[in-house]
DRENMIMAR-14221 format. One record per residue (C-alpha): residue number from 0; residue in three letters; z, x, y. Coordinates in Angstrom, 3 decimals. Example, Ala and Ser with C-alpha at 12.3 -4.5 7.8 and 13.67 -1.06 7.14 Angstrom:
BEGIN
num:residu:pz:px:py
0:ALA:7.800:12.300:-4.500 $
1:SER:7.140:13.670:-1.060 $
END
This chain:
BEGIN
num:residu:pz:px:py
0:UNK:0.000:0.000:0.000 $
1:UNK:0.760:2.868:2.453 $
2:UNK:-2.344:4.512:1.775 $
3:UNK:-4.428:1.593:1.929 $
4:UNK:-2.259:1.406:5.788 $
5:UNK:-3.154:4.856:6.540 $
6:UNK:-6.721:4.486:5.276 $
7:UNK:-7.654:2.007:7.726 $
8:UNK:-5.815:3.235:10.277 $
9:UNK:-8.119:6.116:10.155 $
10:UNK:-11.019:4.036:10.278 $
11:UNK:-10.135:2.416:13.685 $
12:UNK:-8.926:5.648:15.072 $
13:UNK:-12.793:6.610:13.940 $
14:UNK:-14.405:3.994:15.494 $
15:UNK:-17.054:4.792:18.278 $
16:UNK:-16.010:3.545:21.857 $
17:UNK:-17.679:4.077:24.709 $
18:UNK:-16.278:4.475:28.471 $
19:UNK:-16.503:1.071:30.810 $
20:UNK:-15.884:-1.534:33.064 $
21:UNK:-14.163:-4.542:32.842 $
22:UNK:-13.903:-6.989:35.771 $
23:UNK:-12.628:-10.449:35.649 $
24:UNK:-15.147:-12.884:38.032 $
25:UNK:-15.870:-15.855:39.176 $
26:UNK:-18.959:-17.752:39.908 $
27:UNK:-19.801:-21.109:41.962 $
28:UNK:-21.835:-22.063:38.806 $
29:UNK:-20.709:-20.544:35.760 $
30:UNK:-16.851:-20.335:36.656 $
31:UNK:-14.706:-17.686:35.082 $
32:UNK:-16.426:-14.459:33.604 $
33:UNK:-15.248:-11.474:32.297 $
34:UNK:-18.239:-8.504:32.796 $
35:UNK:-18.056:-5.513:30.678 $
36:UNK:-20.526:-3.202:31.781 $
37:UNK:-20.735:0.506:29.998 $
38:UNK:-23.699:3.154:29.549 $
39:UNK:-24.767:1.582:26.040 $
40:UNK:-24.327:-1.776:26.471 $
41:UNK:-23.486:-5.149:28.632 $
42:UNK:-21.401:-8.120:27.136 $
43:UNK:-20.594:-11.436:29.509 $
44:UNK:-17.879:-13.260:27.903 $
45:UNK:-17.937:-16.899:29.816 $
46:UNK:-14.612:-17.866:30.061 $
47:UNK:-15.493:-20.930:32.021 $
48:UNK:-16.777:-25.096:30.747 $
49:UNK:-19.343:-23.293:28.844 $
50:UNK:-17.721:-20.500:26.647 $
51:UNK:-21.174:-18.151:25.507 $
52:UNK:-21.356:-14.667:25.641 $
53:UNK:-24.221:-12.014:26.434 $
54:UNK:-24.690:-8.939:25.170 $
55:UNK:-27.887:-6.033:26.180 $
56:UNK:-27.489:-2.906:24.256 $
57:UNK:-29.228:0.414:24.269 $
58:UNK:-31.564:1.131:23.278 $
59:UNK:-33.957:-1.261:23.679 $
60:UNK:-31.733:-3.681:25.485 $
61:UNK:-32.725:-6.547:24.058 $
62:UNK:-30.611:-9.649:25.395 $
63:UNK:-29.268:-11.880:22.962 $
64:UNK:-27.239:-15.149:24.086 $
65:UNK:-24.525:-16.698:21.391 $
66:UNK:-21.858:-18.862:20.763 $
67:UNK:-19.147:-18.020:18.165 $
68:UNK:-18.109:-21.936:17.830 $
69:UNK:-21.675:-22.957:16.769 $
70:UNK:-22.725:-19.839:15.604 $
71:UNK:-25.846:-20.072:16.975 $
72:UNK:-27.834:-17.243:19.009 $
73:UNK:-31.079:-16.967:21.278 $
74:UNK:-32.734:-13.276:21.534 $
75:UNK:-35.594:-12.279:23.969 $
76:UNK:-36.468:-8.808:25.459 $
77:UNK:-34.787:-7.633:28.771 $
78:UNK:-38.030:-8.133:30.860 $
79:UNK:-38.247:-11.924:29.713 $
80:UNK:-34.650:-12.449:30.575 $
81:UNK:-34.874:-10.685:33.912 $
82:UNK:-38.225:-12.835:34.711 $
83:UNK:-36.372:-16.109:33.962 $
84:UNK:-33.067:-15.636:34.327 $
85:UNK:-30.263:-18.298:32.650 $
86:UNK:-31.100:-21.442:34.880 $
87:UNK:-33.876:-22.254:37.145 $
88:UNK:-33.430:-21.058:40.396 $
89:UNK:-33.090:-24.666:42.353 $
90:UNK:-29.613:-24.734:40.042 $
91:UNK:-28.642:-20.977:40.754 $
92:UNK:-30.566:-19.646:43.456 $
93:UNK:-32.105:-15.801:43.369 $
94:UNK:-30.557:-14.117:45.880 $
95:UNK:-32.321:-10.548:47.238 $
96:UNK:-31.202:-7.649:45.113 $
97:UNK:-30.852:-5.731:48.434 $
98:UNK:-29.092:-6.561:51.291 $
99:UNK:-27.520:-5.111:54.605 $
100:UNK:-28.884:-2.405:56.982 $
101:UNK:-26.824:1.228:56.051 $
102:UNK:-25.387:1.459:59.096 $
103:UNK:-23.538:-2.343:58.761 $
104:UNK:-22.105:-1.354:55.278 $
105:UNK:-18.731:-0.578:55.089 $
106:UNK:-15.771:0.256:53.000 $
107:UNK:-13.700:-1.790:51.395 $
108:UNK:-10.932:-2.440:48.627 $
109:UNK:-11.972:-5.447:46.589 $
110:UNK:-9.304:-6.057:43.082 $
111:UNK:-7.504:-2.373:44.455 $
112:UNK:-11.044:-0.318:44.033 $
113:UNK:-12.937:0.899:46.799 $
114:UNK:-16.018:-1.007:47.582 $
115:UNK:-18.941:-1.766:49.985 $
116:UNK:-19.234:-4.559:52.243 $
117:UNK:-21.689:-5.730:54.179 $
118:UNK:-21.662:-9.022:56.516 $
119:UNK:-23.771:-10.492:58.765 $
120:UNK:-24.258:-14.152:59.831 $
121:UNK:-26.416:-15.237:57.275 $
122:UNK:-24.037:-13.231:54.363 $
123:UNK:-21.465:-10.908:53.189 $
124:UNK:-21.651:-9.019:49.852 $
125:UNK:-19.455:-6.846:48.418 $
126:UNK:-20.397:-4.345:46.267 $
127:UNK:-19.479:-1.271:43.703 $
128:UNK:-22.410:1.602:44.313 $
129:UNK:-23.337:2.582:40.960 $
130:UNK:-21.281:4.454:39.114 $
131:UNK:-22.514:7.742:37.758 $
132:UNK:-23.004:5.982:34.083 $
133:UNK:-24.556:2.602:35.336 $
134:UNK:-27.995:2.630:34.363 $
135:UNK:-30.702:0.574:35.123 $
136:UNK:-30.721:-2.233:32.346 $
137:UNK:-27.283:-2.746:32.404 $
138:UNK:-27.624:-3.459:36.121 $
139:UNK:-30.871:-5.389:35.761 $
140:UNK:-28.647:-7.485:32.970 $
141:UNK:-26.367:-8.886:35.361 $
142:UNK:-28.720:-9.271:38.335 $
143:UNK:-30.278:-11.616:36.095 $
144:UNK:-27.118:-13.298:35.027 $
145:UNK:-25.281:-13.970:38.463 $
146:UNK:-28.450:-13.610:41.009 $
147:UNK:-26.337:-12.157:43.479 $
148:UNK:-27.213:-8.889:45.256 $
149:UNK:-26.521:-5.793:43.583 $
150:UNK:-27.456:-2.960:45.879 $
151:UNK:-28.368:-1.317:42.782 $
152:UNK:-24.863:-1.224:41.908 $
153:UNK:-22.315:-3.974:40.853 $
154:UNK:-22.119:-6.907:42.741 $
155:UNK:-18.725:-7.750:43.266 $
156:UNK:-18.436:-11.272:46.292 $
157:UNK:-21.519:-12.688:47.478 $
158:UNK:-21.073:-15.475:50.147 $
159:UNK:-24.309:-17.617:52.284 $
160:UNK:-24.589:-19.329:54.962 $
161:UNK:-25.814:-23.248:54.151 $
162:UNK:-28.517:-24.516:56.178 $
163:UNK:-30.588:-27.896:55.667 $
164:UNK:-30.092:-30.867:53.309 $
165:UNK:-28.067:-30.327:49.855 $
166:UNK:-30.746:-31.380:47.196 $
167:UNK:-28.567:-33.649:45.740 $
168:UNK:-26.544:-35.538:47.929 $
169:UNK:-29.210:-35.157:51.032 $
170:UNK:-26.671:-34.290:53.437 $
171:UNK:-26.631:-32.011:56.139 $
172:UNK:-24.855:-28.876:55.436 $
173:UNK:-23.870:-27.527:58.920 $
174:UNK:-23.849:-23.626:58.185 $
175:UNK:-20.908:-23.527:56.170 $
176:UNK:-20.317:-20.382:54.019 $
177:UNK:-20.961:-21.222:50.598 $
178:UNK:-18.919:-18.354:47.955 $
179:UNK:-21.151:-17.988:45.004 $
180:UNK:-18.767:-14.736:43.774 $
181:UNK:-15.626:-13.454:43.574 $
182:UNK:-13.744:-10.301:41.808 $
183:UNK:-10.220:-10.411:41.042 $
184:UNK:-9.962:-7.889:38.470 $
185:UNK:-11.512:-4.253:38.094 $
186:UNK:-10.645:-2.259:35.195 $
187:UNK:-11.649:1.178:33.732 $
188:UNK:-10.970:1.240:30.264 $
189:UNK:-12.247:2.195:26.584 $
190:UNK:-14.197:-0.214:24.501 $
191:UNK:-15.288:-0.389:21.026 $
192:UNK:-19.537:0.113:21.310 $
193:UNK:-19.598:-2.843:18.701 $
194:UNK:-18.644:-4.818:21.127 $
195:UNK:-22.067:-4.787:22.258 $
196:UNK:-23.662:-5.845:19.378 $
197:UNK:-25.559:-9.227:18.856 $
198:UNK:-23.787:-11.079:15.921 $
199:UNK:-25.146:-10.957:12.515 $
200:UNK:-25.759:-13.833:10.368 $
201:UNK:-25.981:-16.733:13.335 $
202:UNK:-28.489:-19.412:13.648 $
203:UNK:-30.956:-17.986:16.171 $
204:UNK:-32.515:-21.312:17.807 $
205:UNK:-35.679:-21.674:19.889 $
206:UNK:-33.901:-22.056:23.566 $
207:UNK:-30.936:-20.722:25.299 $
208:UNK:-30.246:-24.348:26.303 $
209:UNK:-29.343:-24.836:22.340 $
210:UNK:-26.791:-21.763:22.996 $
211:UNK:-25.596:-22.174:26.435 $
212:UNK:-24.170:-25.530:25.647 $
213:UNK:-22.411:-26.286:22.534 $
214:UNK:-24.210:-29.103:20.407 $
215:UNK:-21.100:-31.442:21.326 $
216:UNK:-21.958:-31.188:25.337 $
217:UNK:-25.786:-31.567:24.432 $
218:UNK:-25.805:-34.437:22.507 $
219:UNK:-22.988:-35.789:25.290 $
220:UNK:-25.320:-34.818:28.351 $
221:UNK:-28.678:-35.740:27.289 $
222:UNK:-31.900:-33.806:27.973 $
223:UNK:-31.090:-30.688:29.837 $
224:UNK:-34.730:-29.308:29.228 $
225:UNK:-35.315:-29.602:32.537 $
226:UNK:-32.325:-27.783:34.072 $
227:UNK:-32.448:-25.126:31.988 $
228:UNK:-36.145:-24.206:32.004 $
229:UNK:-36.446:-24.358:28.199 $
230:UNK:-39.437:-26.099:27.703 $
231:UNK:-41.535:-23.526:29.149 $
232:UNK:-39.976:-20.530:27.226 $
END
């Protein structure tokens, strides 16, 4: 029995891990997320009303979309997910990936790290400048994802001014700063590189709309086709 103990402690102490991080964020549409961002891989666990997770590894990077309660999965290449995102844009709208003139940025601490900010009166971003082991998939990942500018780094709070009618109500909205994301939590840490890994043995489905909502919510909300894009993937 000890052995057996000691044998497998081994085995974790073995494991491969990989240097990251981990930031705890929120998002006017998809609610609570945690982001785990590292040099060989991505993962997006949605803590929020939808509870999926993402996960883009290296090599290739290919992006593959599950849930562990239906065990079902959607996999395309990175370029496909980059060109089409999650949602259509009139639900989550594509921000620029760049914003702010250089000499407007400035520091700032956002969750106790030191950050960039930049505000004007259309916006204010803030923003991690990529770290030294953030390449460009991993970045191109979440750009994808949350549609809020990046600066080629990690965005971090992204905030717009509202102008015009709301689509759905028609109203007038007057200006107002609308907060599309916020960081509460960034952490360096250690993770396992499995961690990265697309799950083995799930149902891999035709549409992320299958994925994205679980089969109870689907057959609750009716045709989402439309929201979601999914009849043209």
């Amino acid at each position: 029995m000890c052995a057996a103990i000691a044998l497998t402690a081994q085995v974790l102490a073995a494991e491969p891990t990989v240097y990251a991080l981990k930031l705890l964020q929120n998002h006017s549409y998809w609610g609570d997320n945690e982001t785990i961002v590292s040099p060989q891989g991505v993962r997006i666990n949605n803590l929020g009303r939808m509870h999926f997770c993402i996960v883009a590894k290296s090599p290739d990077w290919s992006v593959t979309i599950f849930r562990d309660d239906d065990k079902t999965c959607y996999r395309q290449n990175l370029k496909n997910f980059v060109d089409t995102g999650m949602v259509a844009d009139f639900i989550v709208r594509k921000q620029d990936r760049i914003v702010g003139r250089s000499a407007l940025v400035k520091d700032k601490m956002v969750a106790h790290t030191m950050a960039k900010h930049y505000e004007d009166a259309i916006e204010r971003c803030d923003y991690l400048p990529a770290p030294k082991f953030l390449v460009p998939q991993a970045e191109a990942v979440l750009f994808a994802y949350y549609k809020t500018p990046t600066n080629n780094g990690i965005s971090l709070a992204y905030a717009r001014s509202q102008h015009g009618k709301d689509w759905m109500t028609g109203l007038e909205r007057g200006g107002a700063m609308n907060v599309v994301m916020t960081t509460s939590s960034i952490e360096t840490t250690t993770v396992p590189v499995r961690i990265f890994d697309a799950p083995k043995n799930y149902k891999l489905v035709k549409s992320p709309q299958e994925v994205i909502m679980s089969k109870e919510n689907r057959e609750a909300s009716g045709d989402v086709d439309e929201i979601f894009e999914t009849k043209r993937r």
